[in-house]
N, C-alpha and C positions, 0 to 999 in steps of 0.2 A: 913173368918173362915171356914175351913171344917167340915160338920157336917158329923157323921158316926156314924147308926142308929144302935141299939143295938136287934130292932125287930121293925116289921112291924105296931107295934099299935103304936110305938113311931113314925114310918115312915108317918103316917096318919099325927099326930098332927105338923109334921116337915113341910109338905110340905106347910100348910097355907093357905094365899089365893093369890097364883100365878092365873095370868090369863093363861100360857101355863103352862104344866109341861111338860117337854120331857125325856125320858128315852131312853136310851141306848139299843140296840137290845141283841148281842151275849154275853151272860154269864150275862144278866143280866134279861130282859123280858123273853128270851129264854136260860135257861141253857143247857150248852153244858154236855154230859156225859165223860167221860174218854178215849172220841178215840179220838186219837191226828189230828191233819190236815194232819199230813203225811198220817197215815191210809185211813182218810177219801178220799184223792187224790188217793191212790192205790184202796179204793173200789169202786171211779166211775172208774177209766181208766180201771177197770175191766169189770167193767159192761158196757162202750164203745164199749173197745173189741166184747163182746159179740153179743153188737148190728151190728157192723159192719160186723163180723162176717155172721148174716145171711144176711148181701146185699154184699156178697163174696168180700169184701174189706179187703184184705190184710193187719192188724195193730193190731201185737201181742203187747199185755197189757204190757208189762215190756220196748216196743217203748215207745209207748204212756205216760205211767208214768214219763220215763227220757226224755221224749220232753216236758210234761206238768211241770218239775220238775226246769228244765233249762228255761223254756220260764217264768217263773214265779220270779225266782229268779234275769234275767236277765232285767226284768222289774221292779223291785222296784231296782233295782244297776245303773238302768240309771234313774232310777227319780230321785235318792237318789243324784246321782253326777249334776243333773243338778240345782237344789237348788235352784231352783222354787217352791218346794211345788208339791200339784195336787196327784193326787190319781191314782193307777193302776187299768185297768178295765178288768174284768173277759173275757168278750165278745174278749176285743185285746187278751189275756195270750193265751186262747183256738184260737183263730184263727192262731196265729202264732203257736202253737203247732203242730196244722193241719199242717200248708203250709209246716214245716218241717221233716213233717211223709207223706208228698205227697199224702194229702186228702184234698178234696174241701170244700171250706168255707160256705158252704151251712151246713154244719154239727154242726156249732157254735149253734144254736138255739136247736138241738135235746143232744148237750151237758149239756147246760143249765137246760134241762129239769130232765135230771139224777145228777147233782148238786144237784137242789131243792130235788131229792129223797138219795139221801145223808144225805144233811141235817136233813130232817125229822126224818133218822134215828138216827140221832148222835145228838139231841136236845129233850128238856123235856121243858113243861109249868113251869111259874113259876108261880104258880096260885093264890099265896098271894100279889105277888107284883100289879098283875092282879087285882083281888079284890080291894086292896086300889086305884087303877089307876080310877076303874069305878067309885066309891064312887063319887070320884072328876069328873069325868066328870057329871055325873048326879045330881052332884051341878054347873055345869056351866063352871067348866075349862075345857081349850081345852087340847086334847092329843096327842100327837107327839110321833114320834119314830127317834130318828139322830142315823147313824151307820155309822162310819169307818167299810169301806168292798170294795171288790170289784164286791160284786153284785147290778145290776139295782135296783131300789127302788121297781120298780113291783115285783121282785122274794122275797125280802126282808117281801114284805106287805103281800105273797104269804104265807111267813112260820108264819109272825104274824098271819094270819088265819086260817090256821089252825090249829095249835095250840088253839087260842084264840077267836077265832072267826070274825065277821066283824064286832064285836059294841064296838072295845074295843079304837080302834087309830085310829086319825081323817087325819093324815097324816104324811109319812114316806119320810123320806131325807135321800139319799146313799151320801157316798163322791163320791163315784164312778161315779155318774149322776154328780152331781156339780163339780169337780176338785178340791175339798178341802176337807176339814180335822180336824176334831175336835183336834184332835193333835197340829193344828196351830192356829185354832181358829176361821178360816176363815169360817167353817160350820155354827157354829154358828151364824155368822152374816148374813150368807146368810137366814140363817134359821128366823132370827125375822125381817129381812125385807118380804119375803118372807107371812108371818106370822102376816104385821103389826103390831106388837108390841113391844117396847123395853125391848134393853136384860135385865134389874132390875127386869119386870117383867113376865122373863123364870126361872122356878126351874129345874133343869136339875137331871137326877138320873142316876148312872151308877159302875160299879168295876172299872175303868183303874183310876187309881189317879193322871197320869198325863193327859188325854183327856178327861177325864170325869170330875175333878172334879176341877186343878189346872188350866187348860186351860180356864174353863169354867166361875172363878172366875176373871181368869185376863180381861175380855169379859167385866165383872161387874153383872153378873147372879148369882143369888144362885144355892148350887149342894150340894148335898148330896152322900155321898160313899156306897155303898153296896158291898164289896170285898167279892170274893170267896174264898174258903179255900186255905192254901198253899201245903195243903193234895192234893187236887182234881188236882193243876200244877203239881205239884211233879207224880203223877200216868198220867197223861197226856203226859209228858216229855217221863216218862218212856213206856209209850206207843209208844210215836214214834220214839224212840232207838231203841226196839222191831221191828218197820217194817220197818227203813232205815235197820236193821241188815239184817232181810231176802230180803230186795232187793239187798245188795253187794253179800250176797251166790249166788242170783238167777244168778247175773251179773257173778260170778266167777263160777257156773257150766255151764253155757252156752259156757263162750268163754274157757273154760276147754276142752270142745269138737271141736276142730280144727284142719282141714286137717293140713299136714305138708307142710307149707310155699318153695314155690322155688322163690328163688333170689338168683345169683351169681354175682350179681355186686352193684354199687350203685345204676343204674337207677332202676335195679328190684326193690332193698331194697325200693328207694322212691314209686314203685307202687302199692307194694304188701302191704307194713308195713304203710308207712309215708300217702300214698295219702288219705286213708281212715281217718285217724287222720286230716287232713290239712283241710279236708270236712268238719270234724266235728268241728274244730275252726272257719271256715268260716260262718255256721251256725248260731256259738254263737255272731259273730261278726254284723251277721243281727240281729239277737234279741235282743239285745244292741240296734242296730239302731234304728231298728224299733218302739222302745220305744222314744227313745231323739226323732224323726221325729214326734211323736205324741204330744208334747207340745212346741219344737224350731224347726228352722231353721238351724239345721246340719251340719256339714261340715266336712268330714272323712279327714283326712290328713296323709295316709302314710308315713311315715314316711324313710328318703337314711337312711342305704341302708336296712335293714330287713325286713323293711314296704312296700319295692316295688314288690318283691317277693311271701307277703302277698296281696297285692294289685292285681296282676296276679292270683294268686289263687282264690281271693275271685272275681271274677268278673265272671268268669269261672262257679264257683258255683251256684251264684246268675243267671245265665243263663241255666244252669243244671237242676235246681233245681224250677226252675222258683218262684223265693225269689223277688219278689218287693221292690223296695227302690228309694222314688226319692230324696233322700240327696246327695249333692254334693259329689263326692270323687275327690283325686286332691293330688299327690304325693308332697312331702315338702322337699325341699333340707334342711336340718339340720342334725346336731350331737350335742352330748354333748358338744366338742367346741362352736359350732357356738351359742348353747344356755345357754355357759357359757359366752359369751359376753355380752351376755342382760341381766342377772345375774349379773355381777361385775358392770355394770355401774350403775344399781341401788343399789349396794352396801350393797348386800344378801350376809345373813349368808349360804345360801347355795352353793352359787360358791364359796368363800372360801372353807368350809365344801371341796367339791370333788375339789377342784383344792390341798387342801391338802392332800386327800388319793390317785390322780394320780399322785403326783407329790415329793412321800417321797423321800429323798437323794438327789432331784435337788436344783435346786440354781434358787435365782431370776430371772436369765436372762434365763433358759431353759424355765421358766415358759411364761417368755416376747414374747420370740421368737414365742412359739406354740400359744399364744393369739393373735398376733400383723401381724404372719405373715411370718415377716420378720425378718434381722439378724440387733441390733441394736450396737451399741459404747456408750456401758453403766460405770459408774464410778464403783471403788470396790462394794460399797455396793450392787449393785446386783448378786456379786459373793458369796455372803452368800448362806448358807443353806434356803431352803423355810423355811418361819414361815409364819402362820395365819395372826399374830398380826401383819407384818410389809409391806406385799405387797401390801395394799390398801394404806400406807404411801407413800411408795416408787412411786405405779402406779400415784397416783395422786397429789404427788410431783414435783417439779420442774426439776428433772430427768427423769421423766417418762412423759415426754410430744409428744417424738416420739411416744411410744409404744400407751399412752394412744389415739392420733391422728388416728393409725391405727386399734386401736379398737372399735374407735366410725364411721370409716369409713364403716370397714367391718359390725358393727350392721347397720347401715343406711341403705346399699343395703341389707342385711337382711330382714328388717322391711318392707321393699319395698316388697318384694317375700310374705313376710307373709300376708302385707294387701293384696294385690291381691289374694292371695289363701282362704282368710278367709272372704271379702269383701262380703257384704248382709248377713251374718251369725251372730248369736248370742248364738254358742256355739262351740267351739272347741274341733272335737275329735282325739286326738294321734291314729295311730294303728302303733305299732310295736312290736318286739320279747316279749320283757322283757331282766332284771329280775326286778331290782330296782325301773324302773321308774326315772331316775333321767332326762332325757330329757325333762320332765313332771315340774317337781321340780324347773328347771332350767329354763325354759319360762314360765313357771308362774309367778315367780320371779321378770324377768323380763318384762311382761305386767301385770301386776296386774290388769289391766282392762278389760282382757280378760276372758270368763269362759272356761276354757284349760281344760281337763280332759284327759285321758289314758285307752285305752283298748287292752290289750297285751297276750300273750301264755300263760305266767305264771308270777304271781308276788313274791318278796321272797326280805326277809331282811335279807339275809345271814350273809351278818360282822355287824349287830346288829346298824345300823347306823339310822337316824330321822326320824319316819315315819308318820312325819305332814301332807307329803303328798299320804298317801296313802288312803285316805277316795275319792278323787281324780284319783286313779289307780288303775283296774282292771283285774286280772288275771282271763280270763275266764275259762280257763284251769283247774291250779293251784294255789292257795294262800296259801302256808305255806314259812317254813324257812330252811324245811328240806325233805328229803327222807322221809315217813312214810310207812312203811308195810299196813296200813290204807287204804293208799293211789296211786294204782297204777298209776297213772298220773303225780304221784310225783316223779317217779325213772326218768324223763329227767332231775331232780336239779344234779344225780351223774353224767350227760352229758351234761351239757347245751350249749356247742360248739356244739353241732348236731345241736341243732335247731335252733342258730345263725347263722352258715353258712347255712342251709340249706333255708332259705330267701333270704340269699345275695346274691344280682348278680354280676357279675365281673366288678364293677366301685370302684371307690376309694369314700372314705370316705368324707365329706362336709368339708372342710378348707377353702377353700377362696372362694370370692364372686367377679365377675367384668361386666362392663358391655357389654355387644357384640354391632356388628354394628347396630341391631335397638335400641340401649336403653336399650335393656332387661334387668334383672339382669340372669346371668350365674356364675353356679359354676364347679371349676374343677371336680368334677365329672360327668360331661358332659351332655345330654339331657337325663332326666330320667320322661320322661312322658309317661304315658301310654301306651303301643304300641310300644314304642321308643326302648326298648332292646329286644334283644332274650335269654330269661332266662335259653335254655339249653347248653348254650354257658360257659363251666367251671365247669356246677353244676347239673351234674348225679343227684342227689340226689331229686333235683327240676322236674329234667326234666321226672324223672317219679313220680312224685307228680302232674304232669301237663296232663303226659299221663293216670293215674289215673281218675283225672276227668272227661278229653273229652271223655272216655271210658263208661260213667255212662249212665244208660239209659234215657230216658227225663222223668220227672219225679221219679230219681230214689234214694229218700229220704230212702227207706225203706235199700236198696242193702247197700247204704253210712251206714247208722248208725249200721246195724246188723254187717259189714265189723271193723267200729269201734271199738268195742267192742273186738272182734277180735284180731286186730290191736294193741294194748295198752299192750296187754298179752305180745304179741311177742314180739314189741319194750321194754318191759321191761326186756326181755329174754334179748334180743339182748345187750343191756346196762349193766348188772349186771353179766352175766354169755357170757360173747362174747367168740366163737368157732372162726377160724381162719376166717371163711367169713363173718364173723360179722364186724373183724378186716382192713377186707380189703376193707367192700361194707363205713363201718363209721366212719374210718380214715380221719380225715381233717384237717392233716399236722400240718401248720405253723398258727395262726393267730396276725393280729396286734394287739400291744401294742393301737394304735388311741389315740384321744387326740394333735393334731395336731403334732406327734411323727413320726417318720420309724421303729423303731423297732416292731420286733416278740416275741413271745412265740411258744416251740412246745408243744401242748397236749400231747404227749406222748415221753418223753424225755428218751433217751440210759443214764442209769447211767456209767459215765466216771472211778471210781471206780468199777472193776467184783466182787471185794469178794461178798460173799454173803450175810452178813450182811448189806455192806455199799447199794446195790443194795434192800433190802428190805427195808432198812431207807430211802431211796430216794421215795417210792412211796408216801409214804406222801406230797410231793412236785408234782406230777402228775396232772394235770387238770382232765384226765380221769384215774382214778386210776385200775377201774376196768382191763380196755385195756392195761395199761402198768403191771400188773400183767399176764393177759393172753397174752403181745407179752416175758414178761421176765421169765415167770415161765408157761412154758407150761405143764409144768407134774406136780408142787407144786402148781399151780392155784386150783386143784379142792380141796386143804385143805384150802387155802388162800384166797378165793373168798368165800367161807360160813360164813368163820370169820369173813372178812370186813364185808359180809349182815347183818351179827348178830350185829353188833358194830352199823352199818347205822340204821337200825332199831332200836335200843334202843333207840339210841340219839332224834330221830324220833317221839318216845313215849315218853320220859321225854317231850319234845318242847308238844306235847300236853297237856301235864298235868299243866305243866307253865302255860298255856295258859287259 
């Protein structure tokens, strides 16, 4: 039963005669006032600043705030995906904050210490709950304090005292020191071993109703609720609307102030615009990391072909930038074929699912051929129309015993490549482009005993399709569905062929699997290991993405992320509003249908009809609508090109209110 105490005299008579009582630290021992966390984050990385400031260290406050912003966010998104449990710790956030602002980890401890004066200032005694605490201890009960946080127990015990002094708690437990989580429960237990005593006789006090009071119950402990108003979140909320607000101004009048960009081709376009952006994905790809490394055993797996691309770049960085990371990385021959194989044989809803939206208007046998391979001597019935409902009949019918043979062959030598790459590891992680994640979806599927996760450019459920597994997949970048005016990192969704090819290097797609003269397992797309291609070979675009990097200074974290910012404005010019050398440096033709297919699509397609009507209906139909507007309406673009934005951005704004 939850007990929820009506005032503090009733809270006396509540608590009994427990041998521990433990109470909860934040909003409950220590009320917090109405500055939100975002605040409180912008008024240390201020006051950072400042310090750094007088030892002539180069780390303007609005760095430091979106490295502390991002390095924090990115650390509960890889705890969260590794589903272990365990707790993020302050000391890792701010270190890696550092190494990606290109300041020395010596600086983590004098962080810490403007934390604590943070705190101080953005907290109040609760002096009643205090009073009834001491009553009991000076009849005999012991006093604890357990706090989900990710401060050390010492900083923790630091703000109990002063506030409250040293006679009030006999001892305080961080999840953050222990790896767990009153959340899960597992605090708790550590907590009355720890404590000798059993949980029946801990009373536990606290506001969160599900860590404080439900968790605490299922343990077998009495808890009592003390919630705070829904006045005081609502004003807190709105507190830190108010300063993400003034930090996007701050973000948009800075890179407001920009030389005028020179590029005349594509390799400029990727040095000037793209390489700085590519830095800053690389970045967030360590920070991701460097979290999963701190609880598992790792193992990056780029991903043929956008992931290898990503793989060159990020290596580059990580030596740049001098980013530490000892987790495996190790390029993965796959596609959404080859991990729609492992998919169908376990007989998921989700290869169906996308063998259905790749494969509308085919027929059985188109479907056979791209899974299997090969061309088979199939009877009428796989000259039907695809359906959902009939190709797992068929495939694993007594008609489908060639195809099905050659799809358990080609997973075999698959699974081969995959244990070898994944071998000693106890956590899989994707890096590729994006957008869906369905590569993710699809070998998960099909190892269900692996923990596969995804960490990509940008995530987006654009044709509104299952996103069971997107708790799983991470867009470091972007995670929406749509363009948002909100959101300038969101205008690459009106482009997303840019930053697909601009990954890929010039191999072919993974379809088939065999083995070479030592045994290996080899795929047609040829040696793609590390080292093995010259990525500017095809692909301007990369190759000054690459010249970009080796350009940076050693240690030149600060040059990348101010460049960023930068960077983001433009490419978003360059995408929505493209001028003819826009047209010419991010034009990228033809690309494949894939899916074990030959055919193309062109991004930007000549409408065959000139009237002028049928020519403006056809853009609808455009991949880059924007570019086929300004290659077919060079002089009616600057009316047509405001319109679409207006339309893009609505849509943009509804999807967040849905939301």
């Amino acid at each position: 039963m939850i007990l929820r105490v009506s005032g503090f005299k009733d809270l006396t008579s509540r608590i009994g005669t427990a041998d521990v009582v433990s109470t909860d630290v934040f909003d409950t021992l220590l009320l917090r006032t109405n500055r939100s966390e975002r605040s409180r984050i912008v008024m240390g990385e201020h006051l950072f600043a400042d310090a750094l400031a007088k030892r002539r260290l180069n780390a303007p406050a609005d760095m430091l705030i979106d490295a502390r912003l991002q390095s924090q966010r990115l650390a509960f998104r890889a705890l969260n995906s590794g589903g272990a449990g365990g707790e993020v710790r302050f000391c890792n956030v701010v270190a890696r904050q550092l190494r990606i602002c290109g300041l020395p980890d010596s600086l983590v401890s004098e962080r810490l210490e403007i934390e604590l004066r943070v705190e101080k200032a953005s907290l109040g005694a609760n002096e009643r709950l205090a009073k009834v605490l001491r009553a009991h201890r000076e009849a005999g009960a012991r006093i604890i304090a357990v706090s989900d946080t990710t401060l050390p127990a010492t900083a923790v015990r630091a703000l109990i005292e002063h506030f409250h002094g040293t006679d009030l708690v006999d001892e305080v437990y961080s999840s953050a020191d222990h790896g767990m989580t009153k959340r899960d429960g597992d605090l708790f237990m550590a907590t009355a071993k720890a404590e000798s005593v059993s949980l029946d006789r801990i009373l536990h006090i606290g506001d969160d109703l599900h860590a404080d009071v439900k968790a605490a119950l299922a343990k077998g402990m009495s808890a009592i609720h003390i919630p705070r108003s829904r006045l005081r979140h609502h004003l807190r909320s709105a507190d830190g609307a108010v300063a993400e607000a003034r930090r996007v101004l701050r973000h948009r009048e800075r890179a407001a102030i920009v030389a005028k960009t020179s590029y005349d081709d594509a390799a400029s376009f990727g040095r000037e615009v793209l390489g700085p952006i590519v830095t800053q994905f690389c970045q967030l790809i360590w920070l991701y990391a460097a979290q999963a490394e701190a609880t598992h055993r790792p193992v990056l797996l780029f991903c043929a072909r956008g992931g290898v691309g990503i793989r060159e770049a990020f290596e580059r960085v990580l030596a740049k930038l001098d980013l530490p990371l000892e987790a495996r990385r190790e390029n993965i021959m796959i596609s959404r074929l080859v991990a729609a194989r492992s998919a169908l044989l376990a007989k998921s809803t989700a290869a169906i699912e996308e063998l259905t939206r790749e494969f509308r208007g085919s027929d059985f046998a188109e479907v056979a051929r791209a899974l299997g391979g090969s061309t088979y001597d199939l009877p009428d019935a796989w000259r039907e129309p695809f359906r959902s409902d009939g190709f797992l009949a068929l495939l694993f019918g007594q008609s489908g015993g060639d195809v099905l043979a050659d799809i358990r062959s080609q997973n075999a030598l698959f699974a081969r490549h995959f244990d070898k790459l994944t071998g000693g590891s106890d956590r899989v992680i994707l890096c590729d482009t994006g957008l869906y994640g369905s590569t993710q979806r699809l070998l998960a599927s099909g190892f269900p005993d692996r923990r596969i996760e995804t960490i990509q450019f940008a995530r987006s459920n654009y044709k509104g399709h299952s996103e069971e597994h997107f708790p799983k997949v991470a867009g470091l970048l972007v995670e929406r569905n749509r363009y948002s005016p909100i959101s300038i990192q969101s205008s690459v969704l009106r482009y997303w062929h840019l930053i697909e090819s601009l990954f890929e290097p010039a191999v072919q797609s993974v379809r088939l699997f065999s083995e070479d003269a030592n045994g290996e397992v080899a795929g047609n797309c040829g040696n793609i290991t590390c080292g093995a291609l010259d990525h500017s070979v095809g692909n301007p675009l990369l190759s000054g993405v690459l010249s970009y990097i080796n350009a940076l200074p050693a240690g030149g974290a600060v040059v990348a992320n101010l460049d960023a910012e930068r960077a983001w404005r433009r490419l978003k010019r360059a995408i929505t509003q493209p001028a003819a050398r826009e047209l010419a440096c991010l034009g990228v033709g033809v690309r494949s249908v894939d899916f074990g297919r030959t055919e193309t699509v062109s991004i930007v397609k000549q409408a065959k009809d000139r009237r002028l009507t049928a020519r403006l209906m056809s853009m609808k139909a455009q991949l880059w609508r924007e570019g086929a507007i300004a290659r077919e309406f060079p002089v009616l673009k600057h009316a047509l090109l405001p319109v679409l934005g207006s339309v893009q951005s609505l849509r943009g704004i509804m999807e967040c209110f849905r939301r």
